[in-house]
DRENDO-1510 file (C-alpha; in Angstrom, 1 decimal, always signed):
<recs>
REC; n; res; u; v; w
REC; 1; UNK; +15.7; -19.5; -152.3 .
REC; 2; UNK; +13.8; -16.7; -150.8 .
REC; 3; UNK; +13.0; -16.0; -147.6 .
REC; 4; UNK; +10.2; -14.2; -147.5 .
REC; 5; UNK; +6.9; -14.8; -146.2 .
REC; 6; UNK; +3.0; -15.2; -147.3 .
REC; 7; UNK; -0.3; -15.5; -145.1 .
REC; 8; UNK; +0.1; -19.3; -146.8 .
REC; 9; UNK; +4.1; -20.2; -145.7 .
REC; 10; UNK; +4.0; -22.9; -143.9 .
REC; 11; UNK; +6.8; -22.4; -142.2 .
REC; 12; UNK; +5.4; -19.0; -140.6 .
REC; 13; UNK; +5.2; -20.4; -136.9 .
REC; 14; UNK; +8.8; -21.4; -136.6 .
REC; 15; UNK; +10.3; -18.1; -137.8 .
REC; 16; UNK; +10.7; -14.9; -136.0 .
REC; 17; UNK; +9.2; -11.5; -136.9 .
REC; 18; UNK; +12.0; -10.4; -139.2 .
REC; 19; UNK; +11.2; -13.6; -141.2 .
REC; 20; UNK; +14.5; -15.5; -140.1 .
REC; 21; UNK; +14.8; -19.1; -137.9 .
REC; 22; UNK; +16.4; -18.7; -134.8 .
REC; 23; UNK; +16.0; -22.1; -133.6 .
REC; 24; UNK; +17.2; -24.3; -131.0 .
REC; 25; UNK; +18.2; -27.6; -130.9 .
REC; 26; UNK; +18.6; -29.8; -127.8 .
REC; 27; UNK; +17.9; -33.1; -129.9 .
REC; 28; UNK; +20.9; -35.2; -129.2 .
REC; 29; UNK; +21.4; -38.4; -127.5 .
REC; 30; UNK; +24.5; -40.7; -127.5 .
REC; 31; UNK; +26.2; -37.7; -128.5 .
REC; 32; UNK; +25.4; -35.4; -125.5 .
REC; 33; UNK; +26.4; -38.5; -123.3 .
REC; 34; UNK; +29.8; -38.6; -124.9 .
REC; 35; UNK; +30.2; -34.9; -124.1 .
REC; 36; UNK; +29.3; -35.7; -120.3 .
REC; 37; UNK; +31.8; -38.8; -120.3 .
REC; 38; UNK; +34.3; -36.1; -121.7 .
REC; 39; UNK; +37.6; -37.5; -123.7 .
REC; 40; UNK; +37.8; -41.1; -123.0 .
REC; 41; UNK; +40.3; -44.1; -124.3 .
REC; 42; UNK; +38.1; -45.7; -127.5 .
REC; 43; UNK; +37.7; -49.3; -128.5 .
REC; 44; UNK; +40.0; -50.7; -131.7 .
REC; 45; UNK; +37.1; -50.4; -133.8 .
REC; 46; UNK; +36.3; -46.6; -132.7 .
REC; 47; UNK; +33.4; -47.2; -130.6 .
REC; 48; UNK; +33.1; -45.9; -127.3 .
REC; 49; UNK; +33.2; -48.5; -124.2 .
REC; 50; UNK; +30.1; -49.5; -122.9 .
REC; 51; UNK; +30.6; -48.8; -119.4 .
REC; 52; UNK; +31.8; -45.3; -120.1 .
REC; 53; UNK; +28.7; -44.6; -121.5 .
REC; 54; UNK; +26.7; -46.2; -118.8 .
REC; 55; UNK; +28.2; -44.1; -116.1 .
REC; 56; UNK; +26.1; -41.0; -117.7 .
REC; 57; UNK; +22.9; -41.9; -116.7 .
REC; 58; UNK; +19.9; -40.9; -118.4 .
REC; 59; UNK; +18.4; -38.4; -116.1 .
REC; 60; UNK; +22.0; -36.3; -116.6 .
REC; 61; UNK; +20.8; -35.8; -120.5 .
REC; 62; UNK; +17.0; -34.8; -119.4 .
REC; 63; UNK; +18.1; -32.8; -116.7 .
REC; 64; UNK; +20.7; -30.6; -118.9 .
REC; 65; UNK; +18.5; -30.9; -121.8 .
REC; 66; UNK; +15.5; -29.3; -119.6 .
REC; 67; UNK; +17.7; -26.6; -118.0 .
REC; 68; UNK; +18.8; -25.8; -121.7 .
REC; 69; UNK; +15.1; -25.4; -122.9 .
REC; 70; UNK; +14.4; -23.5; -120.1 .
REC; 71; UNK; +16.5; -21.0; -120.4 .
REC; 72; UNK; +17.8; -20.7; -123.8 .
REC; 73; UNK; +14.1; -20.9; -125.1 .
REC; 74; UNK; +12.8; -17.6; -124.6 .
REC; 75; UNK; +15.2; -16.2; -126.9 .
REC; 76; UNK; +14.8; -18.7; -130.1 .
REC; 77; UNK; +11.7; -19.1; -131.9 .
REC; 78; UNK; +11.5; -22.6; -131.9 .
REC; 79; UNK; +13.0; -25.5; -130.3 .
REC; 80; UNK; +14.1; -29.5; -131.1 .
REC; 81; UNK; +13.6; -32.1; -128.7 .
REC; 82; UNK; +13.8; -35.5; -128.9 .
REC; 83; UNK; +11.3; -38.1; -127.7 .
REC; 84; UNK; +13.9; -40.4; -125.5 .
REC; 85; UNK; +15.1; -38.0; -123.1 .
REC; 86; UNK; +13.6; -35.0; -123.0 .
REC; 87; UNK; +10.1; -34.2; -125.0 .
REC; 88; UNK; +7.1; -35.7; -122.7 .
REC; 89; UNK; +9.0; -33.9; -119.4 .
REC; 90; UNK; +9.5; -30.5; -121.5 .
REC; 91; UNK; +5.8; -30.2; -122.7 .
REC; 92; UNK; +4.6; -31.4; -119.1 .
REC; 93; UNK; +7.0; -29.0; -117.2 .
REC; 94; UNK; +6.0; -26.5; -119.5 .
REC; 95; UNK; +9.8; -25.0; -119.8 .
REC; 96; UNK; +9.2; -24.1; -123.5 .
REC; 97; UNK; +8.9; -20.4; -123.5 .
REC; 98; UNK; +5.7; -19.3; -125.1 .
REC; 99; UNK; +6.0; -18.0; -128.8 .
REC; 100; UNK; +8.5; -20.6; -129.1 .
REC; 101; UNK; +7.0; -23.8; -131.3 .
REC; 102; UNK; +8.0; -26.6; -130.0 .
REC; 103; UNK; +9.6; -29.4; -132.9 .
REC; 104; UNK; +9.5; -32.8; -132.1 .
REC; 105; UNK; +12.7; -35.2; -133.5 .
REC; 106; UNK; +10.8; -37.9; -135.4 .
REC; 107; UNK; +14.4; -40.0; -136.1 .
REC; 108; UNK; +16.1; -43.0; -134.1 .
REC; 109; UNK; +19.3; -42.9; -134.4 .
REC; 110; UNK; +21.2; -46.3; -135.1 .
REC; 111; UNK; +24.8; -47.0; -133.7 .
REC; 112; UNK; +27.7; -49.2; -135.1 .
REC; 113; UNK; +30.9; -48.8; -137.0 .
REC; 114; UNK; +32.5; -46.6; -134.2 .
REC; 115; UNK; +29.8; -44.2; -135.2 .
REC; 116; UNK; +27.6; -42.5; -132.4 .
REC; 117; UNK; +24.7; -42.5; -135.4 .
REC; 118; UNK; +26.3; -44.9; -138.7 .
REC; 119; UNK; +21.9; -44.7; -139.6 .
REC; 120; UNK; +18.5; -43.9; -138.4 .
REC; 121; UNK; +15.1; -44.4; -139.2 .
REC; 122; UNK; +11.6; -42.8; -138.7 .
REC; 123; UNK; +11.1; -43.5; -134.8 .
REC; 124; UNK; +8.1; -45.6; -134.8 .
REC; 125; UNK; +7.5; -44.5; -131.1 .
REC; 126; UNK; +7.1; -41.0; -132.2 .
REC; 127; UNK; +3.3; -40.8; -132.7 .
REC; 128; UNK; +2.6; -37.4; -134.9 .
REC; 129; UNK; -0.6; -36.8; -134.3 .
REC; 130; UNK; -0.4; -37.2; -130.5 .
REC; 131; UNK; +2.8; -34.6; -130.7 .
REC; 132; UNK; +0.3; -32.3; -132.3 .
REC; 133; UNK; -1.8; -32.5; -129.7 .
REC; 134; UNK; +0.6; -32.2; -126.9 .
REC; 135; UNK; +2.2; -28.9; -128.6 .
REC; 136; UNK; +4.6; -29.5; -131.6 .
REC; 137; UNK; +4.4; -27.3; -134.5 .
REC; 138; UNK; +6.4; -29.2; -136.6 .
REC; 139; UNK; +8.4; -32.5; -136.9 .
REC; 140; UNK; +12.2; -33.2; -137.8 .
REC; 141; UNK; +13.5; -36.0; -139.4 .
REC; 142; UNK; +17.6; -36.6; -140.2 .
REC; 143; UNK; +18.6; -38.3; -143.1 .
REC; 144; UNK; +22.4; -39.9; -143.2 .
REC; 145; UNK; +23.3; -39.8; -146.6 .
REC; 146; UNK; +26.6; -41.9; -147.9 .
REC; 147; UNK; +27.3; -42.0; -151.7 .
REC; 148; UNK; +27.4; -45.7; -151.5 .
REC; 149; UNK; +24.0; -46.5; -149.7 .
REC; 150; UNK; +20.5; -46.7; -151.5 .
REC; 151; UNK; +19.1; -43.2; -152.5 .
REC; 152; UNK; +15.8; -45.0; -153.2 .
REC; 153; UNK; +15.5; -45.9; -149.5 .
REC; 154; UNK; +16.5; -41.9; -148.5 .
REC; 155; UNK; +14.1; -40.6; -150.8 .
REC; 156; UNK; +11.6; -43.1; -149.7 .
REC; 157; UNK; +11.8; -42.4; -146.1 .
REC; 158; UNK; +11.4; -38.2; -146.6 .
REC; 159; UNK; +8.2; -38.8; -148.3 .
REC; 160; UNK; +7.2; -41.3; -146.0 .
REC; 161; UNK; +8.1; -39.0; -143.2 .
REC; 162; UNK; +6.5; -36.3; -145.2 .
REC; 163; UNK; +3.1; -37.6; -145.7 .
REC; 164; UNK; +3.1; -38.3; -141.8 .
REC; 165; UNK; +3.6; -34.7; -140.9 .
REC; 166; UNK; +1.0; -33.8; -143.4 .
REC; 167; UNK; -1.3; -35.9; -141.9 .
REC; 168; UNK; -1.0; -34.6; -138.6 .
REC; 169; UNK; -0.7; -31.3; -139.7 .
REC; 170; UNK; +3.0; -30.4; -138.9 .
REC; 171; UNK; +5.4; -28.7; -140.6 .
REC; 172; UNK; +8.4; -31.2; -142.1 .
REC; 173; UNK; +12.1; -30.3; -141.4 .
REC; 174; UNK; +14.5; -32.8; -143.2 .
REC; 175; UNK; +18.2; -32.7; -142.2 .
REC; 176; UNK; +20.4; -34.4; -144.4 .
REC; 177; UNK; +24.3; -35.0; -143.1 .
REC; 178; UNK; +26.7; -36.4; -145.1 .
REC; 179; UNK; +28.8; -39.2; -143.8 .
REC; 180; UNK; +32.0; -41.6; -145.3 .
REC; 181; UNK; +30.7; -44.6; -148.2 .
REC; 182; UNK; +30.3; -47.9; -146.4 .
REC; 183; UNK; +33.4; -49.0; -148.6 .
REC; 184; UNK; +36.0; -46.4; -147.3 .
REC; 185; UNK; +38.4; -44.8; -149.8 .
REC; 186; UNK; +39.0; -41.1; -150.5 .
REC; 187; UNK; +35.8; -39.0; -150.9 .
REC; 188; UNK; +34.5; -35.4; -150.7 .
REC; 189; UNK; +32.3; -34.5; -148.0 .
REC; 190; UNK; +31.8; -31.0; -149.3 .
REC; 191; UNK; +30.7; -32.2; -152.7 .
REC; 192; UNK; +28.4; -34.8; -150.7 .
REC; 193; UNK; +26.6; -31.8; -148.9 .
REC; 194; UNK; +25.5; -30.7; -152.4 .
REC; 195; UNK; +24.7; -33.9; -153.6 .
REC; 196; UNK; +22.4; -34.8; -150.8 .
REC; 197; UNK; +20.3; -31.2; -152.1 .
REC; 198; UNK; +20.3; -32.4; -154.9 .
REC; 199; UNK; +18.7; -35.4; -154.1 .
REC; 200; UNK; +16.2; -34.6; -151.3 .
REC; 201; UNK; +16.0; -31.0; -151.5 .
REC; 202; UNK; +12.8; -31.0; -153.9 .
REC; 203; UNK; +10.7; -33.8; -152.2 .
REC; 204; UNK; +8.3; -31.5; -150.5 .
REC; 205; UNK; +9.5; -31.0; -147.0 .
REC; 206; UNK; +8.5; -27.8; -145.7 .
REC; 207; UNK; +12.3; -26.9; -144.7 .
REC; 208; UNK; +15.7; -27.9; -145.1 .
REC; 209; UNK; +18.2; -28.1; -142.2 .
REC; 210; UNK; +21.6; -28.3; -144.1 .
REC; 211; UNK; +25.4; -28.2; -143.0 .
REC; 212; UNK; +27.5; -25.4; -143.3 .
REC; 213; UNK; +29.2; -26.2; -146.9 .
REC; 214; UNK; +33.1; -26.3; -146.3 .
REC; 215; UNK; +32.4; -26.7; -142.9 .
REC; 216; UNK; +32.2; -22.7; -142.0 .
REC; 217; UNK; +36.2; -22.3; -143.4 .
REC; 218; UNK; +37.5; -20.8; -146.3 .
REC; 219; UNK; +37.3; -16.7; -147.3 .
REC; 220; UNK; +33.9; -14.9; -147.3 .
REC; 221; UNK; +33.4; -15.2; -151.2 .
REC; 222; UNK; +34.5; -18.5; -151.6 .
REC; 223; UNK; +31.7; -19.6; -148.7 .
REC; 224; UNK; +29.4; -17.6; -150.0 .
REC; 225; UNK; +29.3; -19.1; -153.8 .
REC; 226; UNK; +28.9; -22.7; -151.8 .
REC; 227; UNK; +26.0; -21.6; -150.1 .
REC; 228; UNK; +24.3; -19.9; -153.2 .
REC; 229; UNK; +25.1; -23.4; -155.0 .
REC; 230; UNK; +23.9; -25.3; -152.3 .
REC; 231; UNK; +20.4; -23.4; -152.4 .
REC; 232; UNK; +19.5; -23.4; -155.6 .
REC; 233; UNK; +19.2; -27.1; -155.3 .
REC; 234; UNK; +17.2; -26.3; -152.4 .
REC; 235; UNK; +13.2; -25.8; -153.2 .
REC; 236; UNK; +11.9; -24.7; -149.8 .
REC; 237; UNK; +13.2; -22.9; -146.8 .
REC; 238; UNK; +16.6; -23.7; -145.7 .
REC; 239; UNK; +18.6; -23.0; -142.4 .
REC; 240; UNK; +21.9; -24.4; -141.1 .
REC; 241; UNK; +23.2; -26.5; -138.5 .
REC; 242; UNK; +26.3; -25.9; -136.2 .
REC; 243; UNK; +27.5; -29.3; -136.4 .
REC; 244; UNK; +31.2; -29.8; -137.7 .
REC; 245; UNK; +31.9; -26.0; -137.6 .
REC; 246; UNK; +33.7; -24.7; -134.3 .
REC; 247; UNK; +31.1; -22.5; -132.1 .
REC; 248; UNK; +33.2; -19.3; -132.0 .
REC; 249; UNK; +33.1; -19.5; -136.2 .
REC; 250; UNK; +29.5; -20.1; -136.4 .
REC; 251; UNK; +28.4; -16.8; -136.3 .
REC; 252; UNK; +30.1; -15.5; -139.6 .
REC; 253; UNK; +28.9; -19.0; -141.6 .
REC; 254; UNK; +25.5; -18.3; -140.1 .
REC; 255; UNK; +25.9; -14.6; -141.7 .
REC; 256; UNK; +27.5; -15.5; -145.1 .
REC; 257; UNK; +24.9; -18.4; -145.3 .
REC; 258; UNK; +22.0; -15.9; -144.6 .
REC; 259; UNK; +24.0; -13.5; -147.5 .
REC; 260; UNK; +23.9; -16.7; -149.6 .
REC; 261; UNK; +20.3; -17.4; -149.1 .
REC; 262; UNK; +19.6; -19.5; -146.2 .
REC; 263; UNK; +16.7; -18.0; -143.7 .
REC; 264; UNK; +18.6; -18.8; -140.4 .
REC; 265; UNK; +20.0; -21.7; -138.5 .
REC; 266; UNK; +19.0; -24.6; -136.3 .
REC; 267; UNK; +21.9; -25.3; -134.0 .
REC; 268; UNK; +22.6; -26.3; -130.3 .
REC; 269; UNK; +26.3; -27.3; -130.0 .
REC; 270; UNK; +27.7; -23.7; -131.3 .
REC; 271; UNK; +25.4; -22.1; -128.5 .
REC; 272; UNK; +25.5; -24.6; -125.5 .
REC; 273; UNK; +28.6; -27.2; -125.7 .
REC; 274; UNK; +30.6; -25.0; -123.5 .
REC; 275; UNK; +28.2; -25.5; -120.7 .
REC; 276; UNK; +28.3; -29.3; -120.6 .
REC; 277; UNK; +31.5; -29.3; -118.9 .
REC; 278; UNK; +30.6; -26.4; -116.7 .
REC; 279; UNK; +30.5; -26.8; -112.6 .
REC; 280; UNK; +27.5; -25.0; -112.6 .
REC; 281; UNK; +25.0; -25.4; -115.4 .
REC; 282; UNK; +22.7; -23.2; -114.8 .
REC; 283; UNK; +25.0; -20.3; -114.5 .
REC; 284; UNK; +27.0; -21.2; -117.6 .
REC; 285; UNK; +23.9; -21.0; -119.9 .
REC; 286; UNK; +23.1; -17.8; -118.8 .
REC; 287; UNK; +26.3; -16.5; -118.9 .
REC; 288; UNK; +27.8; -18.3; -122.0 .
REC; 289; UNK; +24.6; -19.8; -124.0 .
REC; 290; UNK; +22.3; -17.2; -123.7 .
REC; 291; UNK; +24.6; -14.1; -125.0 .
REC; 292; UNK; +26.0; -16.6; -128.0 .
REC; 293; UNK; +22.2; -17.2; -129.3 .
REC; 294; UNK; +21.8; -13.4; -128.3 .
REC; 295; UNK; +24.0; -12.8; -131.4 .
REC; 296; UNK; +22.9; -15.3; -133.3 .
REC; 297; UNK; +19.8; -14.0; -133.4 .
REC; 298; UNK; +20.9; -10.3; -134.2 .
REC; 299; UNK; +22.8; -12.2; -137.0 .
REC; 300; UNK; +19.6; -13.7; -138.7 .
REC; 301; UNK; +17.4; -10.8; -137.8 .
REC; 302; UNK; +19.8; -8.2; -139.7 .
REC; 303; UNK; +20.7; -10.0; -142.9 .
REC; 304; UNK; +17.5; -12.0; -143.4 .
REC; 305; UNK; +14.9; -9.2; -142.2 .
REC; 306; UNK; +16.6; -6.4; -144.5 .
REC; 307; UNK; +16.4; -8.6; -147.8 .
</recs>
């Protein structure tokens, strides 16, 4: 799909002046906690033990996530937060940079399986309208698909989630992420990102947050034809996420995806995992994050504003 813009795109607030998403995300939950508990002995069934988890408090995940905003937001043009941790605190603290649109995450996630997220479901305790008139610009929604599992229920969902946004007047950012069938066996996750396009890519949301097909690997052509594949089934907007593809490699599947048609990329791991671990927060998003979304952003400015 094209990137290019109209007086009418809807999508016009969360992109930068080139035309391209540079956008943050600082959305996850159980998951961020697992990266502050660090590598950690699982249960048989793959799950994490309880009191592992419970020794990362809550105000650890509000208080990185808030640093993170703070200073990684003056360089992306929009940021995600989520409602649990960190979104009442950000818009009251007022660390969102300004020209940066804040999204709100409009998804619970649901554990089990060994899985941090094995489903979600619109979070009832997100209430759009209210979001609106705190600040957000837009509302994201993730959608787990699994070849086995009811794609009446997925599509059902995105146009309920849909018609919310449009009734609160936000733009709608679906983000599909393919997972294992329910009844194990062999399967292809790469073939399952193109599926899940084809299946929810034309429902009307105002953008499409997709992962990197083959995972980022693979040579430059043969990336490239995945991503032109994966956005023709794609009938709006589309950026990509950094999940499943290693940090340092995310620049070049950001690049090739751009090349291939995407308009930029919604990410947070690729630009701020290293600094979960780090002694001093603070200094390690400044001197890690801030330069990695620094190129990111060259990245997306370059291909997408010269097409």
């Amino acid at each position: 799909m094209t990137s290019s813009t109209s007086p009418t795109d809807p999508t016009q607030p969360l992109r930068r002046e080139s035309g391209a998403f540079a956008m943050l995300a600082v959305d996850q939950r159980e998951a961020l906690r697992l990266m502050f508990a660090g590598d950690v002995a699982a249960n048989s069934d793959g799950s994490v033990p309880a009191e592992v988890l419970a020794a990362v408090p809550d105000s650890t995940l509000t208080d990185f996530k808030l640093k993170a905003t703070k200073i990684l937001s003056p360089y992306a043009s929009a940021v995600l937060m989520d409602r649990q941790f960190v979104w009442d605190a950000a818009m009251e603290q007022g660390v969102v940079a300004a020209g940066c649109a804040p999204i709100i995450a409009a998804d619970q996630f649901v554990p089990g399986n060994g899985e941090v997220v094995t489903a979600q479901i619109i979070d009832e305790g997100v209430d759009f309208v209210a979001a609106k008139a705190q600040g957000a610009v837009a509302a994201k929604l993730l959608v787990i698909y699994r070849e086995d599992e009811s794609a009446q229920e997925r599509v059902d969902m995105v146009v309920d989630f849909i018609g919310r946004c449009t009734a609160a007047n936000l733009i709608s950012i679906i983000e599909p992420v393919c997972k294992a069938p329910r009844h194990g066996g062999e399967w292809d996750w790469n073939a399952g990102v193109h599926a899940a396009a084809h299946e929810l890519g034309s429902l009307g949301a105002d953008l499409y947050k997709a992962e990197v097909p083959l995972k980022g690997l693979g040579t430059d052509a043969e990336l490239l034809e995945e991503c032109i594949r994966l956005g023709n089934a794609i009938a709006s907007p589309w950026v990509v996420l950094s999940s499943g593809v290693a940090a340092d490699d995310f620049p070049r599947a950001v690049e090739i995806a751009c090349q291939g048609g995407a308009s930029g990329f919604l990410a947070g791991r690729a630009v701020w995992r290293a600094c979960v671990d780090a002694p001093d927060v603070v200094a390690s998003l400044e001197a890690d994050a801030v330069p990695r979304l620094q190129r990111l952003v060259e990245i997306v400015d370059r291909v997408v504003g010269n097409r």
